[in-house]
PDB file of N, CA, C, O and CB in Angstrom:
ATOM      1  N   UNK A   1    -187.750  58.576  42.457  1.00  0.00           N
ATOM      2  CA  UNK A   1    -187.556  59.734  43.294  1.00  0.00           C
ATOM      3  C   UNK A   1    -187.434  60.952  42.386  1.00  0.00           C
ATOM      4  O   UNK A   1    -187.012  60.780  41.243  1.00  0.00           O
ATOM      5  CB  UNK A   1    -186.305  59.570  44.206  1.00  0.00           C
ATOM      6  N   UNK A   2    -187.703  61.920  42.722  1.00  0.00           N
ATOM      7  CA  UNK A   2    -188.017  63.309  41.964  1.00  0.00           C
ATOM      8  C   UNK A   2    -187.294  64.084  43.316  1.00  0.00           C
ATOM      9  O   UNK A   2    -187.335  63.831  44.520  1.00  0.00           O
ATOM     10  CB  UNK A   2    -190.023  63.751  41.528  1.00  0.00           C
ATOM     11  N   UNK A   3    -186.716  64.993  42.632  1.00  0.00           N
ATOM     12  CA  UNK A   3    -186.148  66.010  43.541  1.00  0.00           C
ATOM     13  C   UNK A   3    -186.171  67.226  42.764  1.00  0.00           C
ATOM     14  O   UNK A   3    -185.885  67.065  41.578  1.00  0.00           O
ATOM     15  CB  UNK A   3    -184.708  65.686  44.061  1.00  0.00           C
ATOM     16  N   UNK A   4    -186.497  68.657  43.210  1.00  0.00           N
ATOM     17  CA  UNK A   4    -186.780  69.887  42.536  1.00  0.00           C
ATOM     18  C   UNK A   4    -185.885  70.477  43.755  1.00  0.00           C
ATOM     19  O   UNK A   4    -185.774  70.210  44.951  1.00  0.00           O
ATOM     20  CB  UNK A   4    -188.530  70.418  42.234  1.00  0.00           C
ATOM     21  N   UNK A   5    -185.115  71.705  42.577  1.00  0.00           N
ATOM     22  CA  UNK A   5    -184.145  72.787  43.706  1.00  0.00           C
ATOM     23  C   UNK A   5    -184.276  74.037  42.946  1.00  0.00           C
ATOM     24  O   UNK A   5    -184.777  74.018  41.822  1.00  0.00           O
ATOM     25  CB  UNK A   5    -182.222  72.383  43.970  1.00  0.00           C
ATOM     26  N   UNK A   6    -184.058  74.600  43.228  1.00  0.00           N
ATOM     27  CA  UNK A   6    -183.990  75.859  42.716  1.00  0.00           C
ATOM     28  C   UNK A   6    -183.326  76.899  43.359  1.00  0.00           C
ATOM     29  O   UNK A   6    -183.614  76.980  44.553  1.00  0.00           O
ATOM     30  CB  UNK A   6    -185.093  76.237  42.525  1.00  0.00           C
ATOM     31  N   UNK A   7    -182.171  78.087  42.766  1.00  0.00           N
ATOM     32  CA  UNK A   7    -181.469  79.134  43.158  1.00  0.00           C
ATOM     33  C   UNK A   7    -182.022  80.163  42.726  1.00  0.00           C
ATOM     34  O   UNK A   7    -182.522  80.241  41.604  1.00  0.00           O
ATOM     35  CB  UNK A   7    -180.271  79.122  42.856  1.00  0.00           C
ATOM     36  N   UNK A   8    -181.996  81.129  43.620  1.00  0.00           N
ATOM     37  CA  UNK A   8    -182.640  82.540  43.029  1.00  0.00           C
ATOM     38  C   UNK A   8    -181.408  83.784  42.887  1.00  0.00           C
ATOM     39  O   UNK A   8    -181.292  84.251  44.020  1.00  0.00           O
ATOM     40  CB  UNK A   8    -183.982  83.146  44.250  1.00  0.00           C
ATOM     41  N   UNK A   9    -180.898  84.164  42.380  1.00  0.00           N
ATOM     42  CA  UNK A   9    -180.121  85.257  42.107  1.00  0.00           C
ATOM     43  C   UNK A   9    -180.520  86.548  41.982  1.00  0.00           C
ATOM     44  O   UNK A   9    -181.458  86.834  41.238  1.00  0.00           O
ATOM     45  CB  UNK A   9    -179.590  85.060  41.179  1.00  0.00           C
ATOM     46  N   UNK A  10    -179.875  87.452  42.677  1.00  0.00           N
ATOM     47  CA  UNK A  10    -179.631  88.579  42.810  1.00  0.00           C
ATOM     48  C   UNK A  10    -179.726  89.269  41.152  1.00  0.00           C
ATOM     49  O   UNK A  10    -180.502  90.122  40.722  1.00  0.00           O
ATOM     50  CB  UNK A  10    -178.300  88.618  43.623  1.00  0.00           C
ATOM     51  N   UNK A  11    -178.908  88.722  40.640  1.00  0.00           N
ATOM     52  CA  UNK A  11    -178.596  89.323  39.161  1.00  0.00           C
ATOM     53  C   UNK A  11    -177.733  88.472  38.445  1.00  0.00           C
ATOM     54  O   UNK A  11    -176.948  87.647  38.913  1.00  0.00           O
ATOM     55  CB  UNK A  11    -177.902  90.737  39.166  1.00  0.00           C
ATOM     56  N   UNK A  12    -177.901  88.685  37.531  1.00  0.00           N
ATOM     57  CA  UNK A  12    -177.140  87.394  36.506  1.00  0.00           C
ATOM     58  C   UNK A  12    -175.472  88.063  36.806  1.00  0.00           C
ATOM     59  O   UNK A  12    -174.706  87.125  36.589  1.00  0.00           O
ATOM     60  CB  UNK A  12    -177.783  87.428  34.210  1.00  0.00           C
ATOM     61  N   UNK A  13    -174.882  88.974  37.104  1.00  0.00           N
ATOM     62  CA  UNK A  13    -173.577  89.239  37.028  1.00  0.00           C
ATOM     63  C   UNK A  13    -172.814  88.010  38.260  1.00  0.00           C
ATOM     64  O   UNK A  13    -171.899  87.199  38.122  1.00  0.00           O
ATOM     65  CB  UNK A  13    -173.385  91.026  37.371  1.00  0.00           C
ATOM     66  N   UNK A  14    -173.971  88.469  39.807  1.00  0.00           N
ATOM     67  CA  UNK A  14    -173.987  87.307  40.686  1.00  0.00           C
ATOM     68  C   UNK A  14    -173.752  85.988  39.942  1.00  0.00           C
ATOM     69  O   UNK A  14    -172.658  85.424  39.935  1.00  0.00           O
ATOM     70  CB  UNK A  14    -175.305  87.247  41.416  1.00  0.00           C
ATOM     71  N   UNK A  15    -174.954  85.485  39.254  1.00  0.00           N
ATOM     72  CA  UNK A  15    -175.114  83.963  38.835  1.00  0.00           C
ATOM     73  C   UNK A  15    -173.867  83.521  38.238  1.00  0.00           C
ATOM     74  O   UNK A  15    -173.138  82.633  38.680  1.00  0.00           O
ATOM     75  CB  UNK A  15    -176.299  83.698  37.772  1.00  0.00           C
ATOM     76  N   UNK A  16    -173.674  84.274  37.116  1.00  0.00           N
ATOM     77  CA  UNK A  16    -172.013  84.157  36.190  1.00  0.00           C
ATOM     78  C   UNK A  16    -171.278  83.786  36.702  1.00  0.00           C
ATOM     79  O   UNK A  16    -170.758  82.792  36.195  1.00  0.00           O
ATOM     80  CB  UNK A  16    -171.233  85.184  35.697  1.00  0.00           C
ATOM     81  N   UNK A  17    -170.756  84.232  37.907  1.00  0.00           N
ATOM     82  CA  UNK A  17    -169.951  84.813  38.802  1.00  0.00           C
ATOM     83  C   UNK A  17    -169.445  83.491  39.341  1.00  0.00           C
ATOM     84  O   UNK A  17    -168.420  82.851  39.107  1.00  0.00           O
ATOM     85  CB  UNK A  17    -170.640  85.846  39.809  1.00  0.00           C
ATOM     86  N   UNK A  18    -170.320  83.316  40.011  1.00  0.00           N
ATOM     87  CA  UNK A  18    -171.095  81.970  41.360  1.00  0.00           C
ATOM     88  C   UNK A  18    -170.643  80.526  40.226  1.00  0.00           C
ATOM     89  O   UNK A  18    -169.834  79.656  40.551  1.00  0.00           O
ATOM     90  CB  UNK A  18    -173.803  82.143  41.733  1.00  0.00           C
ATOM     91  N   UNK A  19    -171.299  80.565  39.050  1.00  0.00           N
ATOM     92  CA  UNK A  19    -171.042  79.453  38.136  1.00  0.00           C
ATOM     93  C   UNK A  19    -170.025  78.853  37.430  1.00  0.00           C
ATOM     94  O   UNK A  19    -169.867  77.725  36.963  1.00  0.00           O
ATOM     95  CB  UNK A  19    -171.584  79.582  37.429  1.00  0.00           C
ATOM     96  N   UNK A  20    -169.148  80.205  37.467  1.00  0.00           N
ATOM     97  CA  UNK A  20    -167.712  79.945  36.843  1.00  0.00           C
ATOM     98  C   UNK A  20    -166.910  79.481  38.086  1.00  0.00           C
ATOM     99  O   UNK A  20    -166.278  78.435  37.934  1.00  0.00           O
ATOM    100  CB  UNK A  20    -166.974  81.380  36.084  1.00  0.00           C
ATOM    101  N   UNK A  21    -166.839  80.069  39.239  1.00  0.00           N
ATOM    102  CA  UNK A  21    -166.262  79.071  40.487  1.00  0.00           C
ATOM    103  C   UNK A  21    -166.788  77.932  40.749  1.00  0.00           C
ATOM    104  O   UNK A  21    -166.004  77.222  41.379  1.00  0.00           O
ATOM    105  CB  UNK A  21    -166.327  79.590  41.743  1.00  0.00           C
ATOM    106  N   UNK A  22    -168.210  77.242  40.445  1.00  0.00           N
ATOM    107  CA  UNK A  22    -168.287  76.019  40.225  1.00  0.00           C
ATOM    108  C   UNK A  22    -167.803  75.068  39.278  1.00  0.00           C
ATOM    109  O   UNK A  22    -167.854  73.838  39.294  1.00  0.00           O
ATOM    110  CB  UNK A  22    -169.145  75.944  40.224  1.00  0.00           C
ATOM    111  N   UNK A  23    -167.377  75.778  38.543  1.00  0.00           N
ATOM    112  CA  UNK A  23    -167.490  74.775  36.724  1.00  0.00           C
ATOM    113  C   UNK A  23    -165.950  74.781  37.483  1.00  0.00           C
ATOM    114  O   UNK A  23    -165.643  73.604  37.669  1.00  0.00           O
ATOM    115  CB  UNK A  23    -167.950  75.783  34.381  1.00  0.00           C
ATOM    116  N   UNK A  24    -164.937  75.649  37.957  1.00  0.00           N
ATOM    117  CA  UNK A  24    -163.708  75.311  38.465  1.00  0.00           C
ATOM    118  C   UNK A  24    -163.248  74.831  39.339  1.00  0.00           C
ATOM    119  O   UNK A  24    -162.028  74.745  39.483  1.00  0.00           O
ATOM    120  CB  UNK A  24    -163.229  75.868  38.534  1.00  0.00           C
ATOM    121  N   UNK A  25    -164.396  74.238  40.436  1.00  0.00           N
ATOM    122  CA  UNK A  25    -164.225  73.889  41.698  1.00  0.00           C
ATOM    123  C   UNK A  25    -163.962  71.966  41.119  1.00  0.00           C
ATOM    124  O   UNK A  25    -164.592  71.264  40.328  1.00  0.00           O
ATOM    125  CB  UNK A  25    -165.802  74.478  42.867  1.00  0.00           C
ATOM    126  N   UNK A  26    -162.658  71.687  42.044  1.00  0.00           N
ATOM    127  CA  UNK A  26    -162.160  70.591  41.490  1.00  0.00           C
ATOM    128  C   UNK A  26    -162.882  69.546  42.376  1.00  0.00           C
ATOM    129  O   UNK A  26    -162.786  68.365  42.042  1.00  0.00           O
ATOM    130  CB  UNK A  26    -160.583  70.558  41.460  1.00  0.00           C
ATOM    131  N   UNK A  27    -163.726  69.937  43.676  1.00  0.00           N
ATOM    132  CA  UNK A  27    -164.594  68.722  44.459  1.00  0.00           C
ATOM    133  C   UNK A  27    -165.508  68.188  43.190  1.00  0.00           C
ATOM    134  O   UNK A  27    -165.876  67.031  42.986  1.00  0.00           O
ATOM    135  CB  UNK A  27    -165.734  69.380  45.968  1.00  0.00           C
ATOM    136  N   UNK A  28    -165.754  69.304  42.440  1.00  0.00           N
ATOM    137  CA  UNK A  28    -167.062  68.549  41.959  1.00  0.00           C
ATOM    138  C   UNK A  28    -166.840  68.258  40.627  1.00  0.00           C
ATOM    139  O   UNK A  28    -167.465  68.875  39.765  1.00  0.00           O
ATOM    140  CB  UNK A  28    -168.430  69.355  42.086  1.00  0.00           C
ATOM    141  N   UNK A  29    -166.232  67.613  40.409  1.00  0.00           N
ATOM    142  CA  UNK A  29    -165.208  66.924  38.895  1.00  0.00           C
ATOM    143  C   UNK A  29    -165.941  65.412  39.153  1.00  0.00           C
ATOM    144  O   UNK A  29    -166.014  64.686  40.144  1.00  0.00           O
ATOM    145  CB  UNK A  29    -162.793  66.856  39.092  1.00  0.00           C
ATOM    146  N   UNK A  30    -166.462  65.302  37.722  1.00  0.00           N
ATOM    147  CA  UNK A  30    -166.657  64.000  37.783  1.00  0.00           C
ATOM    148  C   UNK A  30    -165.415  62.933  38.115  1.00  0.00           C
ATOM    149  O   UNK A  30    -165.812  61.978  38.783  1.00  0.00           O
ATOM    150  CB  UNK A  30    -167.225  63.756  36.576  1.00  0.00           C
ATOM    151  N   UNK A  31    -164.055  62.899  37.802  1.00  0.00           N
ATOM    152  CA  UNK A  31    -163.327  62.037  38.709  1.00  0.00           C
ATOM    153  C   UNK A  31    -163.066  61.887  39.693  1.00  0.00           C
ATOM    154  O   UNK A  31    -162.729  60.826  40.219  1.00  0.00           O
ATOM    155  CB  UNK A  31    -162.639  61.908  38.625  1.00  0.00           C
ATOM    156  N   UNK A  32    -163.181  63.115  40.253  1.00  0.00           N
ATOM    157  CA  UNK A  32    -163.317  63.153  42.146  1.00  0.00           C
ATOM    158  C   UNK A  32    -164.730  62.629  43.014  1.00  0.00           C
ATOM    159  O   UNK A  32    -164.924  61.919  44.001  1.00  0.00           O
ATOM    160  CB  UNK A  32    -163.228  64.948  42.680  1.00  0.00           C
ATOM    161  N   UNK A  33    -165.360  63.196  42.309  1.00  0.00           N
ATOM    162  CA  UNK A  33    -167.003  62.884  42.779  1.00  0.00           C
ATOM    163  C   UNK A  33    -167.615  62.963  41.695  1.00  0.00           C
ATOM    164  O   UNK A  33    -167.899  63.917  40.970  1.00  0.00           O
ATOM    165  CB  UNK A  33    -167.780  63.869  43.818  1.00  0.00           C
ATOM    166  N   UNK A  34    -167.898  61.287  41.608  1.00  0.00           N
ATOM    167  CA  UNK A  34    -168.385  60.760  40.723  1.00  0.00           C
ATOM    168  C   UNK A  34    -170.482  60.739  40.861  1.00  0.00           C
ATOM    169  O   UNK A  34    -170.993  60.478  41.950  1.00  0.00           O
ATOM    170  CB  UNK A  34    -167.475  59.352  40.783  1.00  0.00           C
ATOM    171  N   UNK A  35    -171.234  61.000  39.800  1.00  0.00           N
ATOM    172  CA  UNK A  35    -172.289  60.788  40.693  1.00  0.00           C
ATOM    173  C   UNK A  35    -173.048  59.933  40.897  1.00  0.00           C
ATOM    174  O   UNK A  35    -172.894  58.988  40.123  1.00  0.00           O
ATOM    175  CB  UNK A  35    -172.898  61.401  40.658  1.00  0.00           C
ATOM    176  N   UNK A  36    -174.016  59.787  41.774  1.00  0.00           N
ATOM    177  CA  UNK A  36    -174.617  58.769  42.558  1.00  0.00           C
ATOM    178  C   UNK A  36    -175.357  58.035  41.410  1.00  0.00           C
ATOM    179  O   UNK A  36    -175.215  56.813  41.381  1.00  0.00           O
ATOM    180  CB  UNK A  36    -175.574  59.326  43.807  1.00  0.00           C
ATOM    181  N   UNK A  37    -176.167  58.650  40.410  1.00  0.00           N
ATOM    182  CA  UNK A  37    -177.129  58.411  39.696  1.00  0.00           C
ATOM    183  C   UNK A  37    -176.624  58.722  37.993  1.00  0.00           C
ATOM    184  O   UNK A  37    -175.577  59.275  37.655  1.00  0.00           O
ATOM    185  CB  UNK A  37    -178.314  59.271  40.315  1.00  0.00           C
ATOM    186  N   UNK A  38    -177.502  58.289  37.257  1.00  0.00           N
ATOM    187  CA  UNK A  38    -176.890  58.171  36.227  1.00  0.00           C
ATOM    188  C   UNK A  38    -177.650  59.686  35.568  1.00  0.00           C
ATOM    189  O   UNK A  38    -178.862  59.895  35.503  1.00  0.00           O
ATOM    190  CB  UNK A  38    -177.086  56.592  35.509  1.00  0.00           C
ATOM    191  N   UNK A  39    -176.624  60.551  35.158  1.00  0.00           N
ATOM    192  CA  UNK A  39    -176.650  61.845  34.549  1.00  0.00           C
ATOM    193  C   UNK A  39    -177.601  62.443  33.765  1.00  0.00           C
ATOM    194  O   UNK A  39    -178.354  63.412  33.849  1.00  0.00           O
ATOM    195  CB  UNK A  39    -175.771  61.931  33.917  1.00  0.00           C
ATOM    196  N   UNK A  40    -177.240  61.233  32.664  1.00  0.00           N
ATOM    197  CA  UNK A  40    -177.720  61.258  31.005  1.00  0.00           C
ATOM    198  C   UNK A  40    -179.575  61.432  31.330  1.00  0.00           C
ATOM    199  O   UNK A  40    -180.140  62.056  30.433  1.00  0.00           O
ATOM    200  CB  UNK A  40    -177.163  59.296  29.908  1.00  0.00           C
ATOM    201  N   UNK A  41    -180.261  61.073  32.188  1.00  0.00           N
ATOM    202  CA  UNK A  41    -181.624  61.559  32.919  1.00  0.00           C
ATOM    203  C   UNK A  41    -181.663  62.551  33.382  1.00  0.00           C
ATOM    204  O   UNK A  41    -182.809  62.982  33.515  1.00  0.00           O
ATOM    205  CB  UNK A  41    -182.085  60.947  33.861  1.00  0.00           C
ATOM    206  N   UNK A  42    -180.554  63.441  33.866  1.00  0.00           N
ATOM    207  CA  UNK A  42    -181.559  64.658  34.317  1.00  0.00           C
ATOM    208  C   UNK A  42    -182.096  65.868  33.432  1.00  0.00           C
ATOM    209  O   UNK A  42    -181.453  66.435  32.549  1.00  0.00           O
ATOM    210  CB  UNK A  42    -180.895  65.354  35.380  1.00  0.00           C
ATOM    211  N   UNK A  43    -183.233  66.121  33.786  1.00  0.00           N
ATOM    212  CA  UNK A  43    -183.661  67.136  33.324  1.00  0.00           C
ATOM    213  C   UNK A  43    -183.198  68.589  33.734  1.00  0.00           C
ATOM    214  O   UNK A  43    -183.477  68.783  34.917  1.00  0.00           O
ATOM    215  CB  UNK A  43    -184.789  66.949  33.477  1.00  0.00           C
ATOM    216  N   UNK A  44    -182.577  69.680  33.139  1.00  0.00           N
ATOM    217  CA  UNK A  44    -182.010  71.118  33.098  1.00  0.00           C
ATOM    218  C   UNK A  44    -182.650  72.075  32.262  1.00  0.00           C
ATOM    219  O   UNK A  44    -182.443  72.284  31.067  1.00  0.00           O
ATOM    220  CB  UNK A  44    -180.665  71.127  32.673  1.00  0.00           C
ATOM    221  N   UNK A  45    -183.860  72.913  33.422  1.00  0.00           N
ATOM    222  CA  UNK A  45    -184.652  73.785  32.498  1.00  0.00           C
ATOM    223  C   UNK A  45    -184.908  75.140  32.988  1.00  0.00           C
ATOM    224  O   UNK A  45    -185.335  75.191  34.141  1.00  0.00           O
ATOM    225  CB  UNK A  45    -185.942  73.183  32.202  1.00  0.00           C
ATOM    226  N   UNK A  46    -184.774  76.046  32.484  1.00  0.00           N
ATOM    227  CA  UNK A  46    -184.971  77.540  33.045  1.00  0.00           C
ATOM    228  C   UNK A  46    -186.288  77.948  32.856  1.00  0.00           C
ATOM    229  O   UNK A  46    -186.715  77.859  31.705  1.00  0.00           O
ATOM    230  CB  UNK A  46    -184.071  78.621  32.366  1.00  0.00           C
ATOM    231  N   UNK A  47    -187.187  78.465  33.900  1.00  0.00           N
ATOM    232  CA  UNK A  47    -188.750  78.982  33.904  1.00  0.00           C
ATOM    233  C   UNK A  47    -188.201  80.776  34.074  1.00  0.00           C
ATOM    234  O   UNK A  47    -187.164  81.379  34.346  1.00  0.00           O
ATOM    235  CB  UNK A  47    -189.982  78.149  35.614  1.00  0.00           C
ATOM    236  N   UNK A  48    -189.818  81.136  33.672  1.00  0.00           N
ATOM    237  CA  UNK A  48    -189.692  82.288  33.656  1.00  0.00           C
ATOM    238  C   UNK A  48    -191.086  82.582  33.970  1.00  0.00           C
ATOM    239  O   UNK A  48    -192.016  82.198  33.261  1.00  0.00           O
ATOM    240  CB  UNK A  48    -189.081  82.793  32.520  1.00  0.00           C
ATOM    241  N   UNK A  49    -191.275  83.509  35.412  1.00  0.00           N
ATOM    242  CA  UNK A  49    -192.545  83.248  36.243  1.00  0.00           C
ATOM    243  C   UNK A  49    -193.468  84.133  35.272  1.00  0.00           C
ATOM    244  O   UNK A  49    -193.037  85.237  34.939  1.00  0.00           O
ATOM    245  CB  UNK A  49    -192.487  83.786  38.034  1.00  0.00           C
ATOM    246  N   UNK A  50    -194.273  83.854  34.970  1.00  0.00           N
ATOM    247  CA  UNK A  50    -195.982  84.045  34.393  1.00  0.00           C
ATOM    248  C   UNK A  50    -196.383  84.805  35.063  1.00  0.00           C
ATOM    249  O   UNK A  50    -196.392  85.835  34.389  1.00  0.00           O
ATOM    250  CB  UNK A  50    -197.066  82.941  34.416  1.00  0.00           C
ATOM    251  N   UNK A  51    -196.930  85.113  36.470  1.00  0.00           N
ATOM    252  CA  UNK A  51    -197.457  85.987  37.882  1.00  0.00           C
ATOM    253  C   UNK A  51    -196.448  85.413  38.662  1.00  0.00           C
ATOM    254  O   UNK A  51    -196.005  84.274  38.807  1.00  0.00           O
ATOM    255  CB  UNK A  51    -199.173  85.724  38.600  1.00  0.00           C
ATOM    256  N   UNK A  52    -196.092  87.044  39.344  1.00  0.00           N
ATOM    257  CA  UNK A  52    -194.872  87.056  40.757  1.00  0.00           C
ATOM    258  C   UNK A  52    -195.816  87.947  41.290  1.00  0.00           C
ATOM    259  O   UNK A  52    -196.394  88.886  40.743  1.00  0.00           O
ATOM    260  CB  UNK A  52    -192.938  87.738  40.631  1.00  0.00           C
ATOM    261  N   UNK A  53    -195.912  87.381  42.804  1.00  0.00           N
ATOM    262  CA  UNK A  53    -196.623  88.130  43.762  1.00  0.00           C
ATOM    263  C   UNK A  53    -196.094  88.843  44.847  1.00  0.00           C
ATOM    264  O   UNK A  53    -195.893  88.041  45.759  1.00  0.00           O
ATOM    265  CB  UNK A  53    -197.388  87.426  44.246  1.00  0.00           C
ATOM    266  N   UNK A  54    -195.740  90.115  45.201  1.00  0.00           N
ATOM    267  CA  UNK A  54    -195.353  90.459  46.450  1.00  0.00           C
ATOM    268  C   UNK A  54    -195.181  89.762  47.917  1.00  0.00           C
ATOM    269  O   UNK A  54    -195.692  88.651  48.062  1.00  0.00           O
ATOM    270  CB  UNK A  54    -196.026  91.237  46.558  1.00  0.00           C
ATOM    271  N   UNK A  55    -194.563  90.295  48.892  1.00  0.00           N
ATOM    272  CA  UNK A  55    -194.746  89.678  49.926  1.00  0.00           C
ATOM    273  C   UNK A  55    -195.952  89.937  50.564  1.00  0.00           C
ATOM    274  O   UNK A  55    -196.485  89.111  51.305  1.00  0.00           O
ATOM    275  CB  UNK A  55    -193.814  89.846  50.630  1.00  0.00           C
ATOM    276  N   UNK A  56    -196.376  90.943  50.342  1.00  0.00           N
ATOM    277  CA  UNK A  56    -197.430  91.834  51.009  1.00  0.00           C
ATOM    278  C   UNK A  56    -198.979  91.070  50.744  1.00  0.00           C
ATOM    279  O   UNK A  56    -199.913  91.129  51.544  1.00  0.00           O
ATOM    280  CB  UNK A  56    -197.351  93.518  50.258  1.00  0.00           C
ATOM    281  N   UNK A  57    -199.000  90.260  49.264  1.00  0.00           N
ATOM    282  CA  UNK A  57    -199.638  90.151  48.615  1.00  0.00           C
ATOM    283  C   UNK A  57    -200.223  88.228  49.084  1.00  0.00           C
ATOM    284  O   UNK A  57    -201.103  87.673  48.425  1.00  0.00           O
ATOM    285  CB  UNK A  57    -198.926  90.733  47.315  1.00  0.00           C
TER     286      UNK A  57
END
């Protein structure tokens, strides 16, 4: 299974922001919620679009 997600931000002050209340949010602690699948596999990569097209477009 392959699964792709992606968040789009406003601005990195947003993203920072948003990420540091996750990294502190205690639901999502690996001893509380542990995860389904084994970690050490996922892939974590930042793109940076080549061509962005309008809506118009």
């Amino acid at each position: 299974v392959v699964v792709f997600s992606w968040i789009e931000w406003p601005d990195k002050a947003t993203r920072d922001a948003a990420m540091a209340k996750v990294m502190n949010d205690r639901r999502l602690s690996p001893q509380t919620n542990p995860m389904p699948f084994d970690g050490k596999r996922l892939i974590f990569g930042g793109f940076s679009p080549v061509v962005e097209l309008g809506a118009g477009l």
